[in-house]
N, C-alpha and C positions, 0 to 999 in steps of 0.2 A: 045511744040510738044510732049514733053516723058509723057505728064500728057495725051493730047488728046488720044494717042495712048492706056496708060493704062485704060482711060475711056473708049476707043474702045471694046480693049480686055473684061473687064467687063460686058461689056453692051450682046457680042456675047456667054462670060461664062452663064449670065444668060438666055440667048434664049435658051443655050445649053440646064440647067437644066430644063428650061419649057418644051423643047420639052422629054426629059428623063419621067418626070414625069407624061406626057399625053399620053405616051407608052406605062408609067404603070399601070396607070388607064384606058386606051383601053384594054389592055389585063387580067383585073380584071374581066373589063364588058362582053368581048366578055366570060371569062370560067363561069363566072355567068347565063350567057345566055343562054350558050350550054348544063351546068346543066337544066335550067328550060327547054328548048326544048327537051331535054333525057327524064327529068320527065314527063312532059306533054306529049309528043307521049306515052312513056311506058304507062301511065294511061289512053290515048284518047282509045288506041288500044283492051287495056283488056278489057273496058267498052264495047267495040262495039262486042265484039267477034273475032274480028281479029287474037289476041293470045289465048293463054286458059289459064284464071285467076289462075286459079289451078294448072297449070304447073310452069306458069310465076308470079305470083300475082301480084301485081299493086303498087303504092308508098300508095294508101289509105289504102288499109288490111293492107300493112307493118305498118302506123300508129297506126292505130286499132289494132292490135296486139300489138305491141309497149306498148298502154296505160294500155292494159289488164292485160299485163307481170309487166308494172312499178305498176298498182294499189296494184296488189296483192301483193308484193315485191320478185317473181322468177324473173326477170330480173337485177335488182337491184344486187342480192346477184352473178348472174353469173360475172357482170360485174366486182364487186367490186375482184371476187374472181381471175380473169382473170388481172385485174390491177396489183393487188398487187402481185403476181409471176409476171409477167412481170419485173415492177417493182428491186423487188429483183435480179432477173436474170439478169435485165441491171448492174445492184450497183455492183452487183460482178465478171460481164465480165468487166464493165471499170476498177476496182481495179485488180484483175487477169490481166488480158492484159499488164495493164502497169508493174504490178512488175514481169512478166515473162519477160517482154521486155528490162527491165532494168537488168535482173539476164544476158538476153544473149548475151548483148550488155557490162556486167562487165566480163563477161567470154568467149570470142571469141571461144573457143576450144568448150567450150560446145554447142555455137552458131553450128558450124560446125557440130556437133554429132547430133544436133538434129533438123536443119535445114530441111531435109528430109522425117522424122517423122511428122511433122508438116504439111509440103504440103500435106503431103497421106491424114492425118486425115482432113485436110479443105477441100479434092476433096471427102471426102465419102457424100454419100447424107443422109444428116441427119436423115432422116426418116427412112431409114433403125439401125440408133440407137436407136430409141426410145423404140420398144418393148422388144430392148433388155437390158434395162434402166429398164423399169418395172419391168423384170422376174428376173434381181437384185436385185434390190432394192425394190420392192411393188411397190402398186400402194398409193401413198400420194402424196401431196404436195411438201416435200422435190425433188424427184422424177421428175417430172412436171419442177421444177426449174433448177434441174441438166439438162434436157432435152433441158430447153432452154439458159440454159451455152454452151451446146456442140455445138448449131448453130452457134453460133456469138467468140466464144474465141479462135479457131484457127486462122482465119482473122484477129481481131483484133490483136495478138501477133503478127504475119508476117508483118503485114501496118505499127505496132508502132515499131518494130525494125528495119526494112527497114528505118524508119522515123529516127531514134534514128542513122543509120550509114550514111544517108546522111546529117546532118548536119554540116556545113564551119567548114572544119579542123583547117584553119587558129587562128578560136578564141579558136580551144584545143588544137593549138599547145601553145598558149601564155597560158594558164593556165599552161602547163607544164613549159614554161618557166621563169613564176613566181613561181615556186618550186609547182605546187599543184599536187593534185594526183587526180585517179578517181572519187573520192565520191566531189569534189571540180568541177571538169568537168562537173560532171551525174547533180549538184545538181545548179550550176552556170549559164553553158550553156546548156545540153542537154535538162532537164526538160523543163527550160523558152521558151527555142525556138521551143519545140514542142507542146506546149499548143491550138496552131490554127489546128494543127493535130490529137493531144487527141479530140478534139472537133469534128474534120471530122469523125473521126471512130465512134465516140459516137454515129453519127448520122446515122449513117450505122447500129449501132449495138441494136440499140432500134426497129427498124424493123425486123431483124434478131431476137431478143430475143421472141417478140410475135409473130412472126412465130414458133420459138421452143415451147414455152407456149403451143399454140392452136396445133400442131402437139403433146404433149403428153396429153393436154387432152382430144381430141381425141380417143388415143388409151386408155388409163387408170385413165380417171380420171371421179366424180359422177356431177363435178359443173367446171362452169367458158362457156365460151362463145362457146371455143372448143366441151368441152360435148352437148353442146348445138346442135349446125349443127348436129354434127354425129347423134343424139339422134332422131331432127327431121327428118334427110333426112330417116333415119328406117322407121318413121311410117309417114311419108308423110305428115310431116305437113312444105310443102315448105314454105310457108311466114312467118314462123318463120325460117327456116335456111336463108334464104335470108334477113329478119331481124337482125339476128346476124352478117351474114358477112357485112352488110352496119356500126354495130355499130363496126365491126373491122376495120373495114377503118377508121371511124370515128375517131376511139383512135389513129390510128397510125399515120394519121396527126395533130393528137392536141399532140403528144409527139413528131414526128418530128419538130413540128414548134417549140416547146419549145425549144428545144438543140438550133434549131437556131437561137431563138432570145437569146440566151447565147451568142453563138457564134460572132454573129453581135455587142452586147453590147459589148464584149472582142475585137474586133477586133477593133472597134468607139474607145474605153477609153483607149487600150493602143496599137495601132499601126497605 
């Protein structure tokens, strides 16, 4: 009887996951689909004069343009230059994040002092920092990178200390009462059990950082993806800014999906 029933159960676990899984593949298909009927209407439309290719351009200029940009190698060196600040700026919003997080989580008072501070600076809209980033500091690279610091490292410090004081008192009451001290707590339990958290912000903060990136070069910068749009929408060469913003999109779901296949593999292997 207790074997029938566990073959029962069994047998209903895997319907279960066949049906999950044809969910997941229905809803692949159907955003698959609704891409290619976006693209197609966008290019049936231009073609006919419906829209004004010129205004609007079409997914085929956007290629053609594409190949024209990659032949000569101007596309190539914005992209690469737009990566790599990105890049950078993500590397040291996650390092910055967490060691402020953990400085205000070892210093409560200071937490308190500066608690405040911190909201103002993550409700200003960043764009209003930017040019004043430049008229600091120049207009470089360095510059660019600090810009897309200041998007993303306010939120992330707030999320990872907020994260850092709600974690189970319970198991840093017994680290204390196994004689340990903070750096035993921070290093034991806080860090380990925030790791699925460091991983959520990260992925919040890699879209944040290339929003910072392309908002300064934008205002002051000669190369990267950013100088790009502003440069064309100037002289009206829309199917290359519209060009560029597809390959920003592009980038930001091939680094979003990265963090999350991190994250998935960390979450599979150890919980």
């Amino acid at each position: 009887m207790f074997m029938a029933d566990l073959h029962s159960v069994s047998a209903e676990q895997k319907r279960y996951l066949q049906i999950q899984k044809r969910n997941v593949r229905l809803i692949q298909c159907f955003r698959i689909l609704l891409l290619i009927l976006f693209l197609g209407l966008w290019e049936i439309t231009a073609r006919l004069g419906i829209i004004d290719s010129f205004i609007y351009s079409s997914p085929s200029q956007i290629l053609d343009t594409m190949f024209k940009m990659i032949s000569d190698g101007s596309l190539t060196k914005h992209i690469s230059v737009t990566l790599t600040e990105t890049l950078i700026s993500f590397a040291l919003v996650t390092l910055l994040g967490i060691l402020c997080a953990v400085i205000l989580w070892i210093f409560p008072r200071v937490s308190s002092i500066l608690e405040p501070y911190l909201v103002v600076l993550n409700s200003l809209p960043k764009s209003a920092l930017a040019p004043l980033l430049i008229v600091w500091l120049g207009s470089n690279m360095k510059t660019i990178i600090i810009a897309g610091i200041s998007v993303a490292i306010f939120g992330a410090v707030l999320n990872l200390y907020t994260g850092f004081c709600e974690i189970d008192s319970d198991k840093l009451k017994l680290i204390q009462t196994l004689g340990g001290n903070k750096k035993d707590a921070l290093i034991k339990v806080i860090l380990p059990a925030s790791i699925p958290l460091i991983l959520s912000v990260m992925k919040v903060n890699i879209g944040l950082s290339l929003i910072g990136i392309v908002i300064g070069e934008m205002i002051g910068s000669k190369q990267g993806l950013g100088y790009l749009i502003i440069y064309s929408s100037q002289v009206f060469q829309l199917t290359t800014m519209i060009m560029a913003i597809v390959i920003l999109c592009v980038i930001a779901i091939l680094l979003y999906g990265f963090i999350s296949l991190l994250e998935k593999y960390y979450l599979r292997k150890y919980q």
